[in-house]
N, C-alpha and C positions, 0 to 999 in steps of 0.2 A: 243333160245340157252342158256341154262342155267348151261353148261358144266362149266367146272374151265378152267380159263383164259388162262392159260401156255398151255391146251391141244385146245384152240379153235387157237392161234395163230400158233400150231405149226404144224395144221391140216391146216388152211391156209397158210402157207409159203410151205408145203408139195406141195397144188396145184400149187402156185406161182412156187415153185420147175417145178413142173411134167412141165406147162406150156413153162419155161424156157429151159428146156432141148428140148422138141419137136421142138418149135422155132428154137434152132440155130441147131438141125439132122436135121432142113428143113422137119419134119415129117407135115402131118396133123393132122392143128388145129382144133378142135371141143368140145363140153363140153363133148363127149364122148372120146375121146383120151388123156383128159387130165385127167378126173377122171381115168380113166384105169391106164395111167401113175403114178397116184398118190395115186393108191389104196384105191378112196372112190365111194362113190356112185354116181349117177347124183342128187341125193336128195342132198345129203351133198355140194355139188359143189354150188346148187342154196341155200343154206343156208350162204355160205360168198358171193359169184358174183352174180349180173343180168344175163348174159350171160358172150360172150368171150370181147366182148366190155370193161366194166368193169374189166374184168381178167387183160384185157392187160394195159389197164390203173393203176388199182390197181398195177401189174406188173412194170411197170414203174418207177411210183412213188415209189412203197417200195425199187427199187432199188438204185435212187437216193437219197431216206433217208439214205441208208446203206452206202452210201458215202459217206454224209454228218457226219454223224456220226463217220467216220472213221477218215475223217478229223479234226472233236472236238478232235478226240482221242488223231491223231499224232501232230497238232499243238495247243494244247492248250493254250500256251500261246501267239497266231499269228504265221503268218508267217514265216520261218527265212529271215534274212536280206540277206545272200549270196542265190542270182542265184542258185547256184546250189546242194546246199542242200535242198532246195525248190524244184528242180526237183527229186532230189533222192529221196526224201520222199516222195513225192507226185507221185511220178513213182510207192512203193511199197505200196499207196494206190490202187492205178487203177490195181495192179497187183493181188492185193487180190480182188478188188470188183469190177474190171472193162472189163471186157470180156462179159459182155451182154451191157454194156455199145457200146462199142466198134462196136457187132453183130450190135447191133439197127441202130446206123451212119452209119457203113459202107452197110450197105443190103435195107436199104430207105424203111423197112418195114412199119414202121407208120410217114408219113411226118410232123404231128403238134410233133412230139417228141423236133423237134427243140427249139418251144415256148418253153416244159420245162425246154428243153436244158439251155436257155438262162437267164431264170429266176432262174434257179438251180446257173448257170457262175456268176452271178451278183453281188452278194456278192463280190466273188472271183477276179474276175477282178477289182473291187473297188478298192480293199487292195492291189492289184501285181499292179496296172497302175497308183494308184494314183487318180482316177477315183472317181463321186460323180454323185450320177442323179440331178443333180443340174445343171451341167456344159451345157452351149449349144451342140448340139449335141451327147449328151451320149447313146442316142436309136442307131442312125447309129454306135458310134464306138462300142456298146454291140454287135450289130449284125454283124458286119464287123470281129470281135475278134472269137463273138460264131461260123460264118461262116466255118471262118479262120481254126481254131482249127480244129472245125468238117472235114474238107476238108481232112485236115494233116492226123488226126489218123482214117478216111477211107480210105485212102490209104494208111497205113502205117500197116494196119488191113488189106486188098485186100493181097499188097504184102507179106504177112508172115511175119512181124514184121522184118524188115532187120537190123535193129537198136536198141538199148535197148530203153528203155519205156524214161529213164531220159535223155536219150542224144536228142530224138524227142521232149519232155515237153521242153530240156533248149532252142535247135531252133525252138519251138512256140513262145515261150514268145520273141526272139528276132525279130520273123519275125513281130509277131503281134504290139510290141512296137516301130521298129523303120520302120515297113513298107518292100517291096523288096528291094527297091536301100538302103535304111538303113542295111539289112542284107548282100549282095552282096557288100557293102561299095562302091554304084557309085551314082553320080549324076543323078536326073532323067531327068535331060535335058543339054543342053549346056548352058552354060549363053555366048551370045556377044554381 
């Protein structure tokens, strides 16, 4: 491939495109329906992929790069300290880059999505929970949080978005940080 850079990226993001789009019409997948979709050849297809394998993987990941990046973008300098700026902002991340996000949780199309899932979360959860992989038990509450999340905005994606994006983000982060009886403000047992 000795094309110029900007046109070899842009010829692969096309497929990643085509593939994207088929994906969530629920169309069939194949390296012919996706080159079709994307207006290249099957030559050209096995010139960035292995097969769909690859594609979807590839797929994936450039997704969650694009939101990591979006993230650099909107909090550069960290976090914000209030709750709920934190969700409005990070709401009109997931708004611009988060609807395949979104398809992939809620449709269980590829079940190791989660591993990425989780390792993508990581960082992130660090800096919101106060969190260190140092602490004992940090794998369970990564995964109890990545779980958690995941759970919410599959169903929250199912039901047609009933809620805005930053009003569901402010009650994760509450459910995930103080637990159910934390968020419902009850006792989880009786003490006598």
């Amino acid at each position: 491939m000795n094309k110029q850079p900007e046109l070899t990226e842009r010829t692969r993001r096309c497929i990643i495109d085509a593939y994207w789009k088929l994906l969530m019409d629920k169309e069939k997948l194949s390296v012919i329906s996706v080159s079709r979709a994307a207006a290249v050849n099957r030559s050209t297809f096995y010139q960035y992929f292995l097969d769909m394998d690859d594609l979807r993987e590839q797929a994936e990941t450039q997704m969650l790069e694009d939101v990591k990046n979006k993230i650099s973008e909107v909090f550069p300098q960290g976090f914000p300290v209030s709750l709920k700026a934190f969700a409005i902002q990070y709401a009109a991340i997931l708004e611009d880059e988060g609807e395949k996000l979104f398809f992939i949780i809620s449709s269980g199309s590829n079940p190791g999505f989660v591993e990425k899932l989780t390792e993508f979360f990581s960082p992130i959860f660090c800096r919101l929970f106060g969190l260190s992989p140092e602490m004992p038990g940090y794998e369970y509450t990564l995964a109890f949080g990545v779980s958690a999340i995941s759970g919410i905005l599959a169903k929250w994606y199912k039901d047609g978005k009933p809620v805005s994006l930053d009003e569901l983000l402010y009650n994760c982060y509450w459910l995930v940080s103080s637990g159910v009886f934390g968020f419902v403000q009850r006792k989880p047992y009786d003490e006598a």
